[in-house]
C-alpha positions as CSV (number, residue, x, y, z in Angstrom):
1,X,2.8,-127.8,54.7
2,X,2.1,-128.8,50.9
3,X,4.6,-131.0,48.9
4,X,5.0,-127.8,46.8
5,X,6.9,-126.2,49.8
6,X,8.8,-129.6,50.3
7,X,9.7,-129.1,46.5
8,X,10.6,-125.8,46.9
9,X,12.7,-126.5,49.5
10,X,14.7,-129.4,47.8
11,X,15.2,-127.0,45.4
12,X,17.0,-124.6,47.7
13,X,19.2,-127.1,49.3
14,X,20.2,-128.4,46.3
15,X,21.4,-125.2,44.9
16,X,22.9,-124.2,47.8
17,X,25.1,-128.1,48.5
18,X,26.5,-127.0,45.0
19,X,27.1,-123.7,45.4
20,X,28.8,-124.3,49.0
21,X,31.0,-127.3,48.2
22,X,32.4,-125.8,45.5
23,X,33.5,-123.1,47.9
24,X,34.4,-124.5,51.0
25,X,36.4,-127.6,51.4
26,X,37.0,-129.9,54.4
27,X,40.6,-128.7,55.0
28,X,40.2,-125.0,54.4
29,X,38.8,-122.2,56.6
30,X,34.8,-122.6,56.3
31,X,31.6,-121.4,57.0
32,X,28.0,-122.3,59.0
33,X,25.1,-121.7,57.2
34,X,21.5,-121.4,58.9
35,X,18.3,-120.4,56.4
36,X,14.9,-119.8,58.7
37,X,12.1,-119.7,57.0
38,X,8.4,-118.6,59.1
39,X,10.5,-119.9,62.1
40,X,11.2,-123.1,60.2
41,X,14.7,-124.3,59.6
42,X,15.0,-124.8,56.3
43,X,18.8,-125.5,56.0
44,X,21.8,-125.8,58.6
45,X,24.9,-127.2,57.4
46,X,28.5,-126.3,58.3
47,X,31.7,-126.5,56.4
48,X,35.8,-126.1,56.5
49,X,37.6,-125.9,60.1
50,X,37.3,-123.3,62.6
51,X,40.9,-124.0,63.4
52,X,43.8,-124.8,60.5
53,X,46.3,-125.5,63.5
54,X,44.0,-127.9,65.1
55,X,41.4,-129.1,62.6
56,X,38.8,-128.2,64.5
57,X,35.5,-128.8,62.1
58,X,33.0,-125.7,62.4
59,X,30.0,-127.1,64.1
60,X,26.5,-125.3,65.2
61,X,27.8,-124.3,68.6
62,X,31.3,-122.2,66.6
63,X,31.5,-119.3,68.3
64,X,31.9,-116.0,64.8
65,X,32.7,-112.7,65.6
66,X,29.5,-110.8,64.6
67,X,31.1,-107.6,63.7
68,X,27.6,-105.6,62.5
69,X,25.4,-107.9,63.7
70,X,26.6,-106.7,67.5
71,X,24.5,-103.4,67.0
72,X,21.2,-105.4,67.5
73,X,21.8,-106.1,70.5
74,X,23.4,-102.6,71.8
75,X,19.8,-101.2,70.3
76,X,17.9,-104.0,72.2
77,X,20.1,-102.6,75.2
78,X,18.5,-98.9,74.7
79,X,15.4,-100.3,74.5
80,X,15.5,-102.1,77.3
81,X,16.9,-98.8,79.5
82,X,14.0,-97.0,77.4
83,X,11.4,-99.2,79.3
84,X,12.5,-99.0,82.5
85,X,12.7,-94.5,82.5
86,X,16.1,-94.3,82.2
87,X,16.6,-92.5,79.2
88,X,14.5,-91.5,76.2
89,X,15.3,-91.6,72.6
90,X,14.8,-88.3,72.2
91,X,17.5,-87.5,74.9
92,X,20.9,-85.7,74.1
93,X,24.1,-88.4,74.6
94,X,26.4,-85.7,76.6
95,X,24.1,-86.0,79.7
96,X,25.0,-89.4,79.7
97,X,29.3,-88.6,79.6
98,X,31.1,-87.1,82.0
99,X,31.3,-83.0,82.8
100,X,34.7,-83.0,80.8
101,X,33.4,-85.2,77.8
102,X,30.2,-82.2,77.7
103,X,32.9,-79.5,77.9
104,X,35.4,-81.3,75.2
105,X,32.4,-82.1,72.9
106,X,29.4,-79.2,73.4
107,X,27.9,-79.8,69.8
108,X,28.2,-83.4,70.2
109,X,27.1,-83.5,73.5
110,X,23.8,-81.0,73.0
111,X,22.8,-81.3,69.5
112,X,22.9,-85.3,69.3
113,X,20.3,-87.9,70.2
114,X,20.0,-91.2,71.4
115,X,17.5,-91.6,68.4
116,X,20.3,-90.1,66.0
117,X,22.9,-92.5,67.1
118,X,20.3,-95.3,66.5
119,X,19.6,-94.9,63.2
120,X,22.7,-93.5,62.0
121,X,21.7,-90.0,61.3
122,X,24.4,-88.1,64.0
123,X,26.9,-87.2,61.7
124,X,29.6,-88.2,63.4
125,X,33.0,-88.6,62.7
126,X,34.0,-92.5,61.9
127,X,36.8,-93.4,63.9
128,X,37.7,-95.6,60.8
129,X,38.6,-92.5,59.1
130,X,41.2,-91.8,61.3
131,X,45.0,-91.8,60.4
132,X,45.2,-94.4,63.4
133,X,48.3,-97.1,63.8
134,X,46.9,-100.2,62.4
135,X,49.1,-102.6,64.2
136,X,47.4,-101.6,67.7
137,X,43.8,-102.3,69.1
138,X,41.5,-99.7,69.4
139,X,39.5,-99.4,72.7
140,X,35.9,-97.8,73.3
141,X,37.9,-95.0,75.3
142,X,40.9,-94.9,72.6
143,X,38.0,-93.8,70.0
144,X,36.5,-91.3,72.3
145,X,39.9,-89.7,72.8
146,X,39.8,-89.1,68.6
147,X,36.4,-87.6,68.5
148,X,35.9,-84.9,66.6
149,X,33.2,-82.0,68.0
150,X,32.0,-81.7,64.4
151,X,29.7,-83.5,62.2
152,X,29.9,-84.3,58.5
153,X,26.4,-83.1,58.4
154,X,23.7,-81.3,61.2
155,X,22.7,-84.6,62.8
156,X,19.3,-86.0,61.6
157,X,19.3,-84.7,58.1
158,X,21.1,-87.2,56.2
159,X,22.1,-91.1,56.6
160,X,25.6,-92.1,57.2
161,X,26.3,-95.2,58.3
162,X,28.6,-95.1,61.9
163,X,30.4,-97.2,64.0
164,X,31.5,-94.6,66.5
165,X,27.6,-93.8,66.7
166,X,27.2,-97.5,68.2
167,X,30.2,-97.4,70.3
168,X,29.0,-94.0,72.1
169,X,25.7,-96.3,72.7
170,X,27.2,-99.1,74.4
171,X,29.4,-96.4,76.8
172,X,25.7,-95.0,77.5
173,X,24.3,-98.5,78.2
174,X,27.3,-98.9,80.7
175,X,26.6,-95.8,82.4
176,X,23.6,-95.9,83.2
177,X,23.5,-99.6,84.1
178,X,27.0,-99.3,85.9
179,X,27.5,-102.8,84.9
180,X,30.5,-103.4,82.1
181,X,28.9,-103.9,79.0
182,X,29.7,-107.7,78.8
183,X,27.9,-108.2,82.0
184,X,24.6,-106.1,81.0
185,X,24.4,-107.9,77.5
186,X,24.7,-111.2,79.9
187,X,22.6,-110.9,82.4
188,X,19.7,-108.7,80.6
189,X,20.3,-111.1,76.7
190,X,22.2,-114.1,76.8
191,X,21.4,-115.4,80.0
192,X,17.4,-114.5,79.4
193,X,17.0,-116.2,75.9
194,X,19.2,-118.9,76.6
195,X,22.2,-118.4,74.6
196,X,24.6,-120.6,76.0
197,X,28.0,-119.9,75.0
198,X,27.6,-116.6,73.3
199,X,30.3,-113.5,74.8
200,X,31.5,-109.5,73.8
201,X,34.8,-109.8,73.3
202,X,37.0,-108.3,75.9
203,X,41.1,-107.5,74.8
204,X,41.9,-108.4,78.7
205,X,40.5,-111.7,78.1
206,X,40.8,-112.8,74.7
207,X,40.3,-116.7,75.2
208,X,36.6,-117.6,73.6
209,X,35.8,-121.2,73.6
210,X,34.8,-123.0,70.0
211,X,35.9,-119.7,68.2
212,X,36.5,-119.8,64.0
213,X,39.6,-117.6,63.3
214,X,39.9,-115.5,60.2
215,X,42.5,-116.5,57.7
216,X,43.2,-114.9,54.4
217,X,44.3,-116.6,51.5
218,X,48.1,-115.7,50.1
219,X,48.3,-114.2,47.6
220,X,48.7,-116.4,44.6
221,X,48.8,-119.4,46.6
222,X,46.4,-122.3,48.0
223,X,47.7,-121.7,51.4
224,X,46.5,-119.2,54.0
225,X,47.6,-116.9,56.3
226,X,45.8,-116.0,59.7
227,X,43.9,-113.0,60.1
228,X,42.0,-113.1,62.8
229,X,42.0,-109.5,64.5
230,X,42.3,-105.8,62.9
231,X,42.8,-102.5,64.7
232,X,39.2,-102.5,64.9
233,X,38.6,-105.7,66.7
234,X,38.4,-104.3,70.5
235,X,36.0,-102.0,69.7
236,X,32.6,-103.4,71.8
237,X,29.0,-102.2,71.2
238,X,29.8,-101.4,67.2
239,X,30.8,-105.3,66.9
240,X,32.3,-107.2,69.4
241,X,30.0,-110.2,70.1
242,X,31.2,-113.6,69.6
243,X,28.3,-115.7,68.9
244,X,27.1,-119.5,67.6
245,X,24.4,-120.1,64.7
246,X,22.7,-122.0,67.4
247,X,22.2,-119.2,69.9
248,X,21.8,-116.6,66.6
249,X,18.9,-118.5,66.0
250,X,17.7,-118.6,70.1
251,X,18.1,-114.7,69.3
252,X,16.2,-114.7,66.3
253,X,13.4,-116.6,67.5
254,X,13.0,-114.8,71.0
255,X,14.2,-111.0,70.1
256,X,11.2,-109.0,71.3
257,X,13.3,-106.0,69.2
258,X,11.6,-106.9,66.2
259,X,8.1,-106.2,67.6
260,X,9.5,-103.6,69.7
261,X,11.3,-101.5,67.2
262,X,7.6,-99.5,67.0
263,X,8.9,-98.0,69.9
264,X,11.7,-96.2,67.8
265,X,9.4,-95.8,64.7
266,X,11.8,-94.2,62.1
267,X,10.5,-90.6,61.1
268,X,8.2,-91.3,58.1
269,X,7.7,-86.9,57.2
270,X,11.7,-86.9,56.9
271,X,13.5,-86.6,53.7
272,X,16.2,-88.8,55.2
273,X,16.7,-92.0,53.7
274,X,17.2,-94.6,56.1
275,X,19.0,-98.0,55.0
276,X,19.8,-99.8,58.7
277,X,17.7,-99.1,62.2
278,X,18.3,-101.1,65.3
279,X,21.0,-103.0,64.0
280,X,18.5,-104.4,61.4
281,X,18.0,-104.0,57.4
């Protein structure tokens, strides 16, 4: 390592000691901040309280809703049923649902693929855009009860970003594994790599240890308010991972995905742009 990287990298935590103070303060909902750099950490620092109720400080081991981040690991999770012959990218979902879900849905069912739902080029129908009452939770099975057996566009010609797409992917995973999908991200993730207190969030068991709650500030005040869950919270294999920057980075560092995401090259003759495969930029 030169002293030009060590320069460099005094640099960065300078700028970003400024930049973060003057945004998060010691009483206030807060933040933890992890920069890796060629597997070197080049910054870790946490700020604010996880908890304004308890003054709980946010610590390495605070346990943040991933939202997004989730579809990583529900890609990893196709992979993984990839490798072992029990299914194929290139597979249509409804073979995966039940007879009545094939029957409900036939263009859905035949004319969408595993690779489709992947990279965000089905088409689908967002549940998000859905009139819905946002005072209640939405399930997995409340947002397969509101699909639509129509596309915005015929599936793998166009990019559209799709959380529904990543929902119908973690059903598929519990399927074919016939394990919930909490228990398959478990036993076949968490448990492998070592993340110790990482969890998908279940609405029947909402307690998660060390977990930050969302506030949002009032409205022309210095106070805040909490918001911590949305209709959209129950939802599971589009964003419902509870996870630490400690065991993000045991993710990071061991994720065979990255290496493995040859395995679902994205089509390179297609005039489809894509902006988000496997859950990664």
């Amino acid at each position: 390592m030169t002293n030009s990287t060590w320069i460099a990298d005094d640099k960065i935590i300078h700028l970003l000691n400024n930049f973060l103070q003057n945004d998060y303060h010691d009483n206030e909902p807060g933040a933890g901040i992890l920069i890796l750099v060629d597997d070197r950490v080049i910054y870790e620092r946490c700020f604010g309280l996880s908890n304004l109720d308890t003054y709980e400080k946010i610590t390495p081991e605070t346990n943040f809703r991933l939202a997004s981040l989730t579809k990583q690991f529900t890609a990893y999770g196709i992979i993984l049923l990839e490798q072992e012959n029990k299914l194929s990218r290139t597979d249509t979902i409804g073979q995966f649902f039940s007879v009545n879900f094939q029957n409900e849905y036939p263009l859905i069912s035949n004319k969408i693929t595993i690779q489709h739902l992947l990279d965000h080029s089905s088409g689908l129908y967002d549940y998000e855009d859905n009139n819905f009452d946002i005072h209640s939770q939405w399930s997995d099975y409340d947002v397969l009860e509101y699909l639509h057996d129509k596309t915005y566009f015929e599936p793998g010609t166009k990019y559209r970003y799709s959380n529904t797409g990543y929902i119908l992917l973690g059903l598929i995973i519990e399927n074919i594994s016939t394990k919930s999908l909490g228990d398959f991200f478990y036993e076949y993730i968490f448990q492998p790599f070592n993340m110790k207190t990482s969890i998908l969030y279940n609405s029947r068991q909402t307690f998660i240890k060390n977990r930050a709650l969302g506030y949002k500030k009032k409205f022309h005040e210095q106070s805040y308010e909490l918001s911590d869950q949305s209709s959209t919270s129950a939802t599971r294999g589009d964003g419902g991972i509870y996870m630490s920057l400690n065991d993000y980075l045991q993710w990071y560092r061991h994720c065979p995905s990255l290496s493995l995401i040859s395995l679902f090259p994205i089509d390179k003759t297609s005039k489809t742009t894509y902006y988000y495969h496997l859950g990664w930029f």
